[in-house]
VMD Tcl script that builds the backbone (N, CA, C; Angstrom):
set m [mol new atoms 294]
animate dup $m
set s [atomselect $m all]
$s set {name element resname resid chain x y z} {
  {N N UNK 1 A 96.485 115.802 84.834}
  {CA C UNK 1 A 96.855 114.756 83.898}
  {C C UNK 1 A 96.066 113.499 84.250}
  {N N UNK 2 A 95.637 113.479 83.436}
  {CA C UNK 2 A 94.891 111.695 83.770}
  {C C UNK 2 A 95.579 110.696 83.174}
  {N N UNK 3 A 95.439 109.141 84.105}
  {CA C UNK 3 A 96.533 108.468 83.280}
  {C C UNK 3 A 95.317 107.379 82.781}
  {N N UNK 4 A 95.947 106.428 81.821}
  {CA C UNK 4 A 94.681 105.334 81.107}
  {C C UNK 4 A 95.731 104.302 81.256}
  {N N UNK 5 A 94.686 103.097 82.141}
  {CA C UNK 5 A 95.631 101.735 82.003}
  {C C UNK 5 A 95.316 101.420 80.685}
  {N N UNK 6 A 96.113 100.385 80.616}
  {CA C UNK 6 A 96.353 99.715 79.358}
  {C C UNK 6 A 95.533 98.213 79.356}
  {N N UNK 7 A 94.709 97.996 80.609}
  {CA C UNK 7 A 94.131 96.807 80.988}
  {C C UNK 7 A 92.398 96.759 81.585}
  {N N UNK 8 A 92.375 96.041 81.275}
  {CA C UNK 8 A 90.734 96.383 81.983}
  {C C UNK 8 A 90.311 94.840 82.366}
  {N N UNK 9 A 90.884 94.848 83.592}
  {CA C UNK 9 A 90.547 93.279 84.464}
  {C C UNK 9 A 90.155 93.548 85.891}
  {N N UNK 10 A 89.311 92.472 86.336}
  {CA C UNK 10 A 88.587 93.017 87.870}
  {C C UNK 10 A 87.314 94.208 87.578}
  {N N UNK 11 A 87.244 94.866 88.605}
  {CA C UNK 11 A 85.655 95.094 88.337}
  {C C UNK 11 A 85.525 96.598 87.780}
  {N N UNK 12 A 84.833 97.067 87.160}
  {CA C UNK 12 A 84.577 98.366 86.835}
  {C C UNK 12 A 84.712 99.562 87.815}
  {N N UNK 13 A 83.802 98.698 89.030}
  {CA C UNK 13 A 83.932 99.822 90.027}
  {C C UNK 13 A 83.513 99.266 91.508}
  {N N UNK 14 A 82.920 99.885 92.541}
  {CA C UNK 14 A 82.667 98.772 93.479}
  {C C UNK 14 A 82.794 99.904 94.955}
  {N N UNK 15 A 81.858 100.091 95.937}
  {CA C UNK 15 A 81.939 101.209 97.124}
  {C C UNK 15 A 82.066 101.921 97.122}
  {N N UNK 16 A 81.480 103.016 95.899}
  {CA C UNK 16 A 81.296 104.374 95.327}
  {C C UNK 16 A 82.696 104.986 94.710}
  {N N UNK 17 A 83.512 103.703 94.500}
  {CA C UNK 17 A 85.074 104.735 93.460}
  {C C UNK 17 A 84.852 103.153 92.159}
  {N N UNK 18 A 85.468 103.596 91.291}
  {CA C UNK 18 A 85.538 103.382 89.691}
  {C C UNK 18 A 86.958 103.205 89.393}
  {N N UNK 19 A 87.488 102.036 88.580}
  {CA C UNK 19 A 88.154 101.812 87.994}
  {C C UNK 19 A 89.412 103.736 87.256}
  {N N UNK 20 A 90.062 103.601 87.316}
  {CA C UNK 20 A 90.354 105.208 86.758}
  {C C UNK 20 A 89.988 106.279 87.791}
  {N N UNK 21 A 89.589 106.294 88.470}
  {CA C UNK 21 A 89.227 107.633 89.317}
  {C C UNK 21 A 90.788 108.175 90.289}
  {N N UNK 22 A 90.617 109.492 90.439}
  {CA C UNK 22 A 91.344 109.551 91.308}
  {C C UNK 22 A 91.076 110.124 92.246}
  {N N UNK 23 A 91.956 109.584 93.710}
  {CA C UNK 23 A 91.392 109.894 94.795}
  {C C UNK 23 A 92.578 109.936 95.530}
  {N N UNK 24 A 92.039 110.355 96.970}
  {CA C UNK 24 A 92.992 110.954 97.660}
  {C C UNK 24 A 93.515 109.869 99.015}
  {N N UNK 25 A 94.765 109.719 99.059}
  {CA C UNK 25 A 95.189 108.405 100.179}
  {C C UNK 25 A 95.221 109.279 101.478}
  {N N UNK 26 A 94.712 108.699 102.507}
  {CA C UNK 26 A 94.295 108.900 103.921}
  {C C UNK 26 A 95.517 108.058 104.839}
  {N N UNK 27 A 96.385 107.971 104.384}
  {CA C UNK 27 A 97.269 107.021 105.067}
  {C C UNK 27 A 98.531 107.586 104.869}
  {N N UNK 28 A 99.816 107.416 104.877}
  {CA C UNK 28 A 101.039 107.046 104.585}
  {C C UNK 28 A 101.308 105.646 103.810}
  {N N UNK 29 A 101.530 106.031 102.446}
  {CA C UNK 29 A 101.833 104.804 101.911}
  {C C UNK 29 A 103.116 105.008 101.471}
  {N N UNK 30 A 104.059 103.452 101.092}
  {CA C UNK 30 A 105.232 103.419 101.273}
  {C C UNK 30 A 105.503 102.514 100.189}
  {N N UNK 31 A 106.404 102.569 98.907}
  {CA C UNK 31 A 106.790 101.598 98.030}
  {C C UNK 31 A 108.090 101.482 97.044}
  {N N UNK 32 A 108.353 101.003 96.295}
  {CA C UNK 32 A 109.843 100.951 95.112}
  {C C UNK 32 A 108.757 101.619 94.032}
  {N N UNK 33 A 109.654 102.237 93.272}
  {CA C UNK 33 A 109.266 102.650 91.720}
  {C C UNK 33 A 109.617 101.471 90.903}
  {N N UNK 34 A 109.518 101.582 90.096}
  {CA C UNK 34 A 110.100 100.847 88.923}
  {C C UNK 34 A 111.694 100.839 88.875}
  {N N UNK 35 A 112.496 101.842 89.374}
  {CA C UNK 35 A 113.890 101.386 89.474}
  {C C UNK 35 A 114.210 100.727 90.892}
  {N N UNK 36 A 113.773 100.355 91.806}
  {CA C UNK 36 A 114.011 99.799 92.859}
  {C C UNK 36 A 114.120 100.942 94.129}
  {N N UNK 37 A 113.732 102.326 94.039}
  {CA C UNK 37 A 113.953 103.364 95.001}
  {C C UNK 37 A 112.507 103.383 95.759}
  {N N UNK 38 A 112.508 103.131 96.980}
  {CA C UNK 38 A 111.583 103.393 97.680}
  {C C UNK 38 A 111.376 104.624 98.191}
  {N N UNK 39 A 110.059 105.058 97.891}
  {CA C UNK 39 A 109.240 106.222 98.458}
  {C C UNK 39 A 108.339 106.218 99.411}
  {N N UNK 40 A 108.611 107.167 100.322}
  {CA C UNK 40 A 107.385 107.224 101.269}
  {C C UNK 40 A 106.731 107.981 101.039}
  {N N UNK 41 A 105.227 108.369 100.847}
  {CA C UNK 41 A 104.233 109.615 100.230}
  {C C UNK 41 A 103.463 109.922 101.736}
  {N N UNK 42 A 103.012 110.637 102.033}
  {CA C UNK 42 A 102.380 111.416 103.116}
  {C C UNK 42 A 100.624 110.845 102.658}
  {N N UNK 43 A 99.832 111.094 104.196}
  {CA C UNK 43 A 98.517 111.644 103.734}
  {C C UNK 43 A 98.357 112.363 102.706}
  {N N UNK 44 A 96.951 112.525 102.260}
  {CA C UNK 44 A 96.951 113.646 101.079}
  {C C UNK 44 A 97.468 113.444 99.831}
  {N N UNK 45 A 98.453 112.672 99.852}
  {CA C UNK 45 A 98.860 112.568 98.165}
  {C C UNK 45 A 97.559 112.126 97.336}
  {N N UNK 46 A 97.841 112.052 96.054}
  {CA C UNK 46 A 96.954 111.613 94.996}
  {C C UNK 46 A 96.970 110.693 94.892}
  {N N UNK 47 A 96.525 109.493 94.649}
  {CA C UNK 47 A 96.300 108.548 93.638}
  {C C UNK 47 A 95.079 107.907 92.843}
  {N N UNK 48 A 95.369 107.015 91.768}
  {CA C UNK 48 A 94.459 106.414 90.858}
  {C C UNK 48 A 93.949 105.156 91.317}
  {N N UNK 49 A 92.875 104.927 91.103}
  {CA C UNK 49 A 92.736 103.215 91.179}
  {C C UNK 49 A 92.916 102.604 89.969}
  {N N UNK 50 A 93.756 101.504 90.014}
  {CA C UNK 50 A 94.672 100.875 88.771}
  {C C UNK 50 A 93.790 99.498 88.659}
  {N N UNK 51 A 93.177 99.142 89.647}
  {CA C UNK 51 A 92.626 97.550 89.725}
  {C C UNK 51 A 91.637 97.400 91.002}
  {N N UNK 52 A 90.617 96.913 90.868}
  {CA C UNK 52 A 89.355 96.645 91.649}
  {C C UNK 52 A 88.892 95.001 91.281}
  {N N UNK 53 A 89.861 94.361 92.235}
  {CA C UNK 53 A 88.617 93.215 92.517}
  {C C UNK 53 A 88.175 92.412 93.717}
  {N N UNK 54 A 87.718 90.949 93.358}
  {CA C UNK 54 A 86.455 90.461 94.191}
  {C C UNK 54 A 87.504 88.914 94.284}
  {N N UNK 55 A 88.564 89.092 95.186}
  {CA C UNK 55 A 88.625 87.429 95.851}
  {C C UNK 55 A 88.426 86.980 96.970}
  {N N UNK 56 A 89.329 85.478 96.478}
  {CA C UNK 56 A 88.378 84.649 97.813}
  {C C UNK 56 A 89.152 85.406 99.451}
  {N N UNK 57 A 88.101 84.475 100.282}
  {CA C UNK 57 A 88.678 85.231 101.722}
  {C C UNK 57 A 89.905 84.424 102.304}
  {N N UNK 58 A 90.988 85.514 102.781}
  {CA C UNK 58 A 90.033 86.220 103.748}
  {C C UNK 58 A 90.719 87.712 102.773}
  {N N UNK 59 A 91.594 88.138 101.665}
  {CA C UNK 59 A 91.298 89.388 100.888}
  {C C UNK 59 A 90.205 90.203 100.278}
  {N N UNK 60 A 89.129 89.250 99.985}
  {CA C UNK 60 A 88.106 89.329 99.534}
  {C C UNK 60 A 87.826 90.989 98.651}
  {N N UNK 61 A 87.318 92.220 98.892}
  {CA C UNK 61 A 87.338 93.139 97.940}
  {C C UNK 61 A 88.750 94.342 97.965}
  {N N UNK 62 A 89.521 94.101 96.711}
  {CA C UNK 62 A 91.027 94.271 96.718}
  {C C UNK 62 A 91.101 95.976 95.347}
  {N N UNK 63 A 91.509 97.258 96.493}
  {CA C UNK 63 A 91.857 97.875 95.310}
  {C C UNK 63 A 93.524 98.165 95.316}
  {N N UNK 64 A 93.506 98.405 93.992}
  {CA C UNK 64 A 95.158 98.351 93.519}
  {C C UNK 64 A 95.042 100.214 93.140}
  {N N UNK 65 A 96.072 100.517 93.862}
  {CA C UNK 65 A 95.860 102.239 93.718}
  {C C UNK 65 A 97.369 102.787 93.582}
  {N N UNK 66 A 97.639 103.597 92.460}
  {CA C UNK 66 A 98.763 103.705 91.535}
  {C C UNK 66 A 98.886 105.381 92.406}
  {N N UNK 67 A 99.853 105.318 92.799}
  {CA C UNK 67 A 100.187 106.422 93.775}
  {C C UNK 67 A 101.525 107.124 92.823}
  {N N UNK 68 A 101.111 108.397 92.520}
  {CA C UNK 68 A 102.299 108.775 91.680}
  {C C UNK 68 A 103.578 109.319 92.328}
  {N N UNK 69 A 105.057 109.612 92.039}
  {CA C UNK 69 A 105.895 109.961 92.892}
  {C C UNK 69 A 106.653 111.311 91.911}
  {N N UNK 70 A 106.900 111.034 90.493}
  {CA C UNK 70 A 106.276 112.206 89.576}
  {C C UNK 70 A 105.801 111.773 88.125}
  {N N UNK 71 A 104.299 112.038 88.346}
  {CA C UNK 71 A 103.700 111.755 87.196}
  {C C UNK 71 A 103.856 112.248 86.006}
  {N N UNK 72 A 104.779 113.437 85.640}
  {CA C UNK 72 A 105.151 113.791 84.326}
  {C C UNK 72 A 105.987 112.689 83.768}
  {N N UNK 73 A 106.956 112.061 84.637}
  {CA C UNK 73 A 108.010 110.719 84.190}
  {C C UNK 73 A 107.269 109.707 84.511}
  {N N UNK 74 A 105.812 109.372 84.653}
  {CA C UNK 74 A 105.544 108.417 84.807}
  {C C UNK 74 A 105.786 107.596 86.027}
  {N N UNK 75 A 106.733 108.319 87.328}
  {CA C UNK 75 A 107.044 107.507 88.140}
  {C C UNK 75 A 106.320 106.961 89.098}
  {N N UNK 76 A 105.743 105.954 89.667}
  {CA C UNK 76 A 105.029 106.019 91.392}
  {C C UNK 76 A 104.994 104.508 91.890}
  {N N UNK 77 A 104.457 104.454 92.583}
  {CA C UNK 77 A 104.578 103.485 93.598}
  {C C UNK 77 A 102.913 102.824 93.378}
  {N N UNK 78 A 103.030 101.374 93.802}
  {CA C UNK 78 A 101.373 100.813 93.947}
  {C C UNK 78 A 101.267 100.064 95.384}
  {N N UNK 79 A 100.198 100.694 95.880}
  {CA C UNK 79 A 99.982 99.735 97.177}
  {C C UNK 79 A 98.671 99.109 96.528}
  {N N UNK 80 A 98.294 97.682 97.239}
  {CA C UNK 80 A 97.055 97.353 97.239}
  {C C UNK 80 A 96.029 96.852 98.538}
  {N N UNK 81 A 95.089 97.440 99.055}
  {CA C UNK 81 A 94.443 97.765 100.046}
  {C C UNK 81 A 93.346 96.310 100.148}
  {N N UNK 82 A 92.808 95.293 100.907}
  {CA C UNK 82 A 91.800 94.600 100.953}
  {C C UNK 82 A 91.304 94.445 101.807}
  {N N UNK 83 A 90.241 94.027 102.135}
  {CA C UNK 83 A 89.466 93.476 103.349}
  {C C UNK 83 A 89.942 93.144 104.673}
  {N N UNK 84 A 91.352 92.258 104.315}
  {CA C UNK 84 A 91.799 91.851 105.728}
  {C C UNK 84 A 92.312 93.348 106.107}
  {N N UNK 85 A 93.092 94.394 105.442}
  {CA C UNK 85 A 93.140 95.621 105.858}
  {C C UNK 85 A 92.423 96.112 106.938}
  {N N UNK 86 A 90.835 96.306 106.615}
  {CA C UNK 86 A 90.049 96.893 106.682}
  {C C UNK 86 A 89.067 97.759 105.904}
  {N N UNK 87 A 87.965 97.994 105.744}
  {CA C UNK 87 A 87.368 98.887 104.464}
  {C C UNK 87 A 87.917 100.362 103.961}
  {N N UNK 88 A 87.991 100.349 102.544}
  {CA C UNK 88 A 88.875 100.536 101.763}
  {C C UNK 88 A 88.475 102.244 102.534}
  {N N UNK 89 A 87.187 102.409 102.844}
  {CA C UNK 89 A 87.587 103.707 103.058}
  {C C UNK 89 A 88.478 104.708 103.836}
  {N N UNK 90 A 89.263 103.217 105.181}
  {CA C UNK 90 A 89.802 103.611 106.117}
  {C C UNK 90 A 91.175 104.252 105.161}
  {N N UNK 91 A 91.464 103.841 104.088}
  {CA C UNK 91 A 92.780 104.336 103.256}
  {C C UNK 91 A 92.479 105.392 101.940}
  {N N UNK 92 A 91.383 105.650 101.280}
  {CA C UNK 92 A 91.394 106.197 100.247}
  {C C UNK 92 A 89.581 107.170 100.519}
  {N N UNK 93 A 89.747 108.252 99.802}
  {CA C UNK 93 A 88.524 108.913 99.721}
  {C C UNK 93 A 88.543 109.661 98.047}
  {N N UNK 94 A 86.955 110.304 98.133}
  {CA C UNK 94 A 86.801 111.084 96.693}
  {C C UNK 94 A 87.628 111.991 96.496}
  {N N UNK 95 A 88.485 112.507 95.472}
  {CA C UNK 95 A 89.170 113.441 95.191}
  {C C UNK 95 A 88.308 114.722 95.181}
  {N N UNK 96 A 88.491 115.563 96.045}
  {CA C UNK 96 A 87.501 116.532 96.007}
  {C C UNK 96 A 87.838 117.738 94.922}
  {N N UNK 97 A 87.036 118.176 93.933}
  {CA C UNK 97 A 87.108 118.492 92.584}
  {C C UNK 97 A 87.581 120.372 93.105}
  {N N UNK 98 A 88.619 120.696 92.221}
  {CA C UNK 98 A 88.869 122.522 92.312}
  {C C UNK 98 A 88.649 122.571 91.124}
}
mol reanalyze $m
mol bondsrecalc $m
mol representation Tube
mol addrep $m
């Protein structure tokens, strides 16, 4: 299932991933849904990049990555990853294609 934001702000793309792509989180990420229930997702889960941009420091290059919890209901969680983090690759990689 692919999902389509409804927005197109911040950058197209930026350190070999694209606006829309999906890719795979290298971390444990942790967040509320939309009803206030927090999820914890494992390495390995999926997610989208929802938002890619360029501010000032010390966040400086910021992706917003839409982590689903079940994507048939639309449900998931968003972390957003930046610079002071560390580079984005330490958290997200290419979705490797089956």
């Amino acid at each position: 299932m692919d999902r389509t934001f409804g927005h197109r702000h911040g950058l197209a793309g930026a350190e070999g991933f694209r606006l829309g792509q999906r890719v795979k989180m290298l971390t444990e990420t942790k967040g509320d849904d939309h009803e206030d229930i927090e999820h914890t997702m494992p390495p390995g889960t999926d997610g989208i990049i929802e938002c890619i941009e360029q501010l000032a420091s010390p966040q400086g290059l910021t992706f917003t990555i839409w982590i689903p919890v079940n994507e048939l209901d639309d449900r998931g969680i968003v972390n957003v990853f930046d610079e002071g983090d560390g580079h984005i690759s330490k958290f997200i990689s290419l979705k490797e294609k089956t």
